[in-house]
N, C-alpha and C positions, 0 to 999 in steps of 0.2 A: 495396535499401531495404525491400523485403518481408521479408525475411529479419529484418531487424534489426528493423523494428516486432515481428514473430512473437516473436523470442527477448527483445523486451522484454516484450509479454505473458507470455510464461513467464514471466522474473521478479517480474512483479507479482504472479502467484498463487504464487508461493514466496513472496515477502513479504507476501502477505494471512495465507496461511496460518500465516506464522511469528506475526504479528502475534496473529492470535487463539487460537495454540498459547499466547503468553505470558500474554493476559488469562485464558483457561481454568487455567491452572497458577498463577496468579495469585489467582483467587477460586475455584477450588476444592482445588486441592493445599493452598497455602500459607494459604487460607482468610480471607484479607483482603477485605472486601467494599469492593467498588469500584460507587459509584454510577453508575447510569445514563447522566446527564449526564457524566461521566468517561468511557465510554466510548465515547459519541456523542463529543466532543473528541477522542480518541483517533484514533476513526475517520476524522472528517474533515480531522483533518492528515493521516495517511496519501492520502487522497484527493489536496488539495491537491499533497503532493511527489509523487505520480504524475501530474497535468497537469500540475507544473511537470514533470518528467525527460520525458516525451512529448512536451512541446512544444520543449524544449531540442532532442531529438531528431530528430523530425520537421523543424521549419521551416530547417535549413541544407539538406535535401534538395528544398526545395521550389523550382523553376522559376517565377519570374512573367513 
């Protein structure tokens, strides 16, 4: 179970950083300006479907 939480956190920080690789290449490459608010939303979906896959994850390994 250790293992697999670990290599989920690895995946989250490749998908953080894919995420903000996108918005960077987004309003600076391609030069589109993306408000604020747009990318707080952005963020915190990302957030959300990391508790949700963590928790999918986690609780069939959980003993009560």
């Amino acid at each position: 179970m250790f293992t697999s939480i670990l290599l989920f956190l690895i995946y989250v920080c490749v998908a953080a950083g894919l995420v903000y690789l996108v918005l960077w290449v987004i309003k600076s490459v391609a030069a589109i300006p993306i408000p604020a608010k747009i990318e707080q939303i952005i963020w915190v979906i990302f957030i959300l479907l990391v508790i949700y896959f963590f928790v999918i994850r986690v609780v069939p390994h959980i003993k009560l």
